[in-house]
C-alpha positions as CSV (number, residue, x, y, z in Angstrom):
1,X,2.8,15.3,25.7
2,X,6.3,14.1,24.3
3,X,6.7,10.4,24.1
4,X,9.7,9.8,22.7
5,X,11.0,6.9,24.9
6,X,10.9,3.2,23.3
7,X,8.0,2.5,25.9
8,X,6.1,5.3,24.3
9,X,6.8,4.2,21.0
10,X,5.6,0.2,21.5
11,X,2.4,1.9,23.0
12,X,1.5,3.7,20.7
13,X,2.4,1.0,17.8
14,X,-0.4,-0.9,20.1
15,X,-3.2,1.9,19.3
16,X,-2.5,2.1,15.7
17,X,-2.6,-1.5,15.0
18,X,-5.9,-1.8,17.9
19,X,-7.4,0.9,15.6
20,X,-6.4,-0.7,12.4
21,X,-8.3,-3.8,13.7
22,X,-11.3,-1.5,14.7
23,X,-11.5,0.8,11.6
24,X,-11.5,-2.2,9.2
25,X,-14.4,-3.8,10.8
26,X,-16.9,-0.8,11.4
27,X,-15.1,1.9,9.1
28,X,-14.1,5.6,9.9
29,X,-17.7,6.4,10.9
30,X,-18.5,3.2,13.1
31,X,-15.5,3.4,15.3
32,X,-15.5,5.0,18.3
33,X,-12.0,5.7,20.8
34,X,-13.3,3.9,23.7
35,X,-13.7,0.3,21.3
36,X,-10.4,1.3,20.0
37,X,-9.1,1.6,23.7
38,X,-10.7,-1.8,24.6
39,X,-9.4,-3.5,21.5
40,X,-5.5,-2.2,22.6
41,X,-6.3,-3.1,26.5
42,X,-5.8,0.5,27.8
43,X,-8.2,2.9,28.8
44,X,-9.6,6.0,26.3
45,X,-7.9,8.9,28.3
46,X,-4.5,7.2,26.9
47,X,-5.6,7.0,23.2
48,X,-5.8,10.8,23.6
49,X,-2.4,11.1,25.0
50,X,-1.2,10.1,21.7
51,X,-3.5,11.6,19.3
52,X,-5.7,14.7,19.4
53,X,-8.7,12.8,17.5
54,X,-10.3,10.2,15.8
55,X,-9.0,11.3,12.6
56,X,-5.7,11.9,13.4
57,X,-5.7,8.2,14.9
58,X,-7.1,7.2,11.5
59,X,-4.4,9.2,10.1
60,X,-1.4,7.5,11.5
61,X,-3.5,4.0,10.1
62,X,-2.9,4.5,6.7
63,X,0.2,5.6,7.1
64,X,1.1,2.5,9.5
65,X,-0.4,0.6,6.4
66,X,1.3,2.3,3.8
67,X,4.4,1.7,5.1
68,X,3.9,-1.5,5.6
69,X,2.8,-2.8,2.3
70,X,5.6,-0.7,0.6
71,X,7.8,-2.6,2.6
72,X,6.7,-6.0,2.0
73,X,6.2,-4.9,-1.5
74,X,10.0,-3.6,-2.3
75,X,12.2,-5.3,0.2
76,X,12.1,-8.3,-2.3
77,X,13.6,-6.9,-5.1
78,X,16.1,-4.9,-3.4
79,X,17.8,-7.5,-2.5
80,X,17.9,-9.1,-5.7
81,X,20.3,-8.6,-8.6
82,X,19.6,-10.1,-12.2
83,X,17.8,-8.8,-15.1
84,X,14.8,-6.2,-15.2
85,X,12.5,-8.4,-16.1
86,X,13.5,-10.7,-13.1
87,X,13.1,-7.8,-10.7
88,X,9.9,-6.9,-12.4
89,X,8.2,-10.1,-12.2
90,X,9.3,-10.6,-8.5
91,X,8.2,-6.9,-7.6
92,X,4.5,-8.1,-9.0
93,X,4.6,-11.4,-6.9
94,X,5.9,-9.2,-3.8
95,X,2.9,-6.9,-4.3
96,X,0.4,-8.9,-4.6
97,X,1.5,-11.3,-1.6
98,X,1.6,-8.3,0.9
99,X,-2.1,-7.3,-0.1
100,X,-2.7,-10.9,0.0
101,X,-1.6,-11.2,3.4
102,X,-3.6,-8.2,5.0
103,X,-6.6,-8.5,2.4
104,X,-8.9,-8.6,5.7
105,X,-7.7,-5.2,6.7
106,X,-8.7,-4.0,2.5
107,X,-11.7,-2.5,3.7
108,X,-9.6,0.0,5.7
109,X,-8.2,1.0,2.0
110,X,-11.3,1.8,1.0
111,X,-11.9,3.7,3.6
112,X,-9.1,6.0,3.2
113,X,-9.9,6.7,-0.7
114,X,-13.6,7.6,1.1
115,X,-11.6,9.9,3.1
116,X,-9.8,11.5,0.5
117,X,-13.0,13.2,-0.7
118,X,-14.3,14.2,2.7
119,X,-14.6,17.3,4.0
120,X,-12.7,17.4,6.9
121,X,-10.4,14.9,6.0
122,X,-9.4,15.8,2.4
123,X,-6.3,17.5,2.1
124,X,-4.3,15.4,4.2
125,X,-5.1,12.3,2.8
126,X,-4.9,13.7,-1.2
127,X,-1.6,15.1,-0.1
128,X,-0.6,11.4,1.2
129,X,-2.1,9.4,-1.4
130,X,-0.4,11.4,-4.8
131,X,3.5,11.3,-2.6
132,X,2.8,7.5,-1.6
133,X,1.3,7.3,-5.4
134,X,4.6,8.9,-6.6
135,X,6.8,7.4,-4.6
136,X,5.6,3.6,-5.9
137,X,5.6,4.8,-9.0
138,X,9.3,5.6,-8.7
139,X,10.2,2.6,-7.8
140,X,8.5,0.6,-10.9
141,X,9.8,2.8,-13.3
142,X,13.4,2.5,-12.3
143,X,13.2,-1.0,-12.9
144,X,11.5,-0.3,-16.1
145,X,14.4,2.1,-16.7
146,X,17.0,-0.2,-15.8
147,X,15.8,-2.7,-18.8
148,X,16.0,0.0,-21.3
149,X,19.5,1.1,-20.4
150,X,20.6,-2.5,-20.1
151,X,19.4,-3.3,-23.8
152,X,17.3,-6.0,-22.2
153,X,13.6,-3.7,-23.2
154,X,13.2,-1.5,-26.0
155,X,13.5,2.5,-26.4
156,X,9.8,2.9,-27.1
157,X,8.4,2.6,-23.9
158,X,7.9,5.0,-21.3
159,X,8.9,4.1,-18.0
160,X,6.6,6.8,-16.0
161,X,3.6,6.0,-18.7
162,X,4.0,2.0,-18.2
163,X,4.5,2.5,-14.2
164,X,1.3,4.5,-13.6
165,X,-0.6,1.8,-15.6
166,X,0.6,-0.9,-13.7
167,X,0.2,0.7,-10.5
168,X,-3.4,1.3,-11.6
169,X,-3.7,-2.9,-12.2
170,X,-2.7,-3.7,-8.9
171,X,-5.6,-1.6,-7.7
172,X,-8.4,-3.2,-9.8
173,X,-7.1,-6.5,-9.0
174,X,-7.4,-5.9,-5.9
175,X,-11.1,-4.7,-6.0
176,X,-12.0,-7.4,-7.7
177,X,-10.7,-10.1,-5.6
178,X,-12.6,-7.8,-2.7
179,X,-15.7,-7.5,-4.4
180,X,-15.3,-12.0,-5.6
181,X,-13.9,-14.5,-3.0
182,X,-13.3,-16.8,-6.5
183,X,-11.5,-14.4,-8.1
184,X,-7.4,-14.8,-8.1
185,X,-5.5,-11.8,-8.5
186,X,-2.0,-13.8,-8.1
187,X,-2.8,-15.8,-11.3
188,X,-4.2,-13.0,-13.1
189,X,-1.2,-10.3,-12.4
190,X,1.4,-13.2,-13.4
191,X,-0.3,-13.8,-16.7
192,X,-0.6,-9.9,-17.2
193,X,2.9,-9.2,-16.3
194,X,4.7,-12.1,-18.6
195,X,2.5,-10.1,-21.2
196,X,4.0,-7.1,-20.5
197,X,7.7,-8.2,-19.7
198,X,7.3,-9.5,-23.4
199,X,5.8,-6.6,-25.2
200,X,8.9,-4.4,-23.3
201,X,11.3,-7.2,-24.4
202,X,9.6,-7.4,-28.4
203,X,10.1,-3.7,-28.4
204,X,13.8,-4.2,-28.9
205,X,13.7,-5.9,-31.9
């Protein structure tokens, strides 16, 4: 069934953030639609109007989230001008603040790199994560890019080999700060990226 109106569109907004709720707190394998139903205030017969299954609800989750971090994440430095290494820094700040902000819904990205390797689930979620993978990684190595042809970094670096590596950090910082409540990632990816905006920077000399 077709729900194309704005109506249909809020509602179903209200299942996937409901199921976002739901998921994070019992995981993929704990939830069940009728929770998720109670936890958006409608009954379970409308969940289904909107999605086919549990996985495809779970589905529209991470991609709910993804877009939503990328968001947070970019919207910063888009709207700022200056040099790379401005934009760079304030892309790291941006990231880490949006996982900051949602960091009790981080369980739910765990669950999705647990989905990644399931059977039934696989494809469509490996497919997902490399383009949204991609796609971030894009967006850091432009900026990286942009010193270079600037002048402001040097000509040795790699902009797609220094992206992938810092998209990697963002991840482990976030584990750790999941895995230790005393553990800051905000300090730690400042310090780390005022060491790399200098190595880029000492290149060109």
């Amino acid at each position: 069934m077709g729900h194309h109106s704005q109506q249909g569109e809020d509602r179903k907004a209200q299942i996937i953030e409901a199921a976002a709720r739901v998921f994070a707190q019992k995981g993929f394998s704990g939830a069940v639609i009728a929770e998720i139903a109670a936890e958006a205030g409608i009954g379970k017969g409308t969940v289904y109007e909107y999605f086919n299954s549990k996985e495809d609800l779970f589905f529209a989750v991470f991609q709910w989230l993804s877009r939503k971090i990328a968001s947070a994440a970019t919207v910063k430095i888009s709207a700022l001008g200056g040099s790379a290494s401005h934009r760079l820094m304030a892309l790291n700040e941006s990231v880490v603040n949006s996982i900051l902000n949602m960091m009790d819904m981080f369980s739910l990205v765990l669950e999705f790199w647990a989905a990644s390797s399931s059977a039934i689930m696989r494809q469509r979620f490996k497919a997902a994560f490399k383009q949204t993978y991609r796609d971030f990684r894009g967006i850091v190595s432009s900026v990286i890019r942009d010193g270079i042809d600037s002048g402001e970094f040097g000509t040795d670096v790699n902009p797609e080999s220094l992206a992938a590596a810092l998209v990697g950090a963002w991840d482990a910082l976030f584990l750790q700060a999941w895995f230790d409540e005393t553990f800051d990632p905000l300090v730690t990816a400042r310090d780390f990226m005022a060491l790399v905006i200098q190595g880029l920077m000492c290149e060109r000399t």
